[in-house]
Structure formats: structure tokens, C-alpha cells
C-alpha positions, -999 to +999 in steps of 0.1 A: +103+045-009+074+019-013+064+004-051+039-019-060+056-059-064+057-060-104+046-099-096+011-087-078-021-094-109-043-073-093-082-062-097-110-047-079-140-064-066-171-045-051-146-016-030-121-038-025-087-046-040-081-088-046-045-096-058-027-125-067+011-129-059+022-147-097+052-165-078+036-179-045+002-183-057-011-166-032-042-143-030-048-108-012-075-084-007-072-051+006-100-027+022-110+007+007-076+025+024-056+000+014-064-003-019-062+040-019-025+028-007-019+006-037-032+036-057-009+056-045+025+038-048+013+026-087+049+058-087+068+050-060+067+075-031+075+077+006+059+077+040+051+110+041+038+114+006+013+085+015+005+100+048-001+136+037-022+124+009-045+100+029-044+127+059-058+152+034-086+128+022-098+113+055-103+122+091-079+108+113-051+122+136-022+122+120-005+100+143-027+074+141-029+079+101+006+075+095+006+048+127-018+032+104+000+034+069+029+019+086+016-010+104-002-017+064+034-008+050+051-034+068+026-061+067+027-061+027+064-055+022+066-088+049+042-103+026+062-091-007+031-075-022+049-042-016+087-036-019+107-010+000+136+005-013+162+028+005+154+066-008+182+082-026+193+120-022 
């Protein structure tokens, strides 16, 4: 499951999504899909979930959509913007 870091401040400028990480003072910004990806996981939700929905609403392969999600995925959980968490049955 993915969720948004409760210690991200975030807002939009233009189409874009600028955040600022409270504990490392760092700032982010995000392009149109990724900000639609911080939309998405405001309720935690999975890989699929995310992939279905964005597959639904642009047009991309599949592959490459979730290919995409997941390379995004993993840069902001390294970064801490986004946390994974192990799903639970």
C-alpha cells in the first residue's frame, strides 16, 4: 500500500504539485501525473488501484503505465515523500 508522508506541506502551482518535506527541509515538485498520483493515495491504495485508475484516464500501454507508476513509486518512497507499507489480508 502507498500513503502520502503526513510530514509533506504541500500545494499546487500552475499544474504542478510543489511540496515541502517539514523534517528535511527539502522541496518537491511533481508533474501533472504525479501530482494525479498524490491525489490518489490522499487513502492509501495499492499498485494496481493506482495503475487501473491512471490506465483508465490516459493513453498508455499498460505496461509502460504501471512501468511508469513504479519507477515514480519508488523514487518518492526513497525520497520519503511517499511511504509504503506491507498490505494486510
Amino acid at each position: 500500500m502507498y500513503s502520502r508522508n503526513l510530514q509533506i506541506i504541500d500545494g499546487e502551482l500552475d499544474d504542478n504539485q510543489v511540496m515541502m518535506h517539514i523534517e528535511k527541509g527539502k522541496y518537491f515538485g511533481l508533474t501533472p501525473v504525479g501530482k494525479r498520483i498524490w491525489d490518489l493515495i490522499e487513502q492509501p491504495r495499492n499498485l494496481d488501484e493506482i495503475t487501473d485508475t491512471l490506465f483508465s484516464e490516459y493513453d498508455v500501454a499498460k505496461d509502460k503505465c504501471e512501468q511508469e507508476i513504479r519507477a515514480f513509486l519508488d523514487k518518492a518512497v526513497q525520497y520519503n515523500i511517499i511511504i509504503r507499507s506491507e498490505q494486510h489480508p
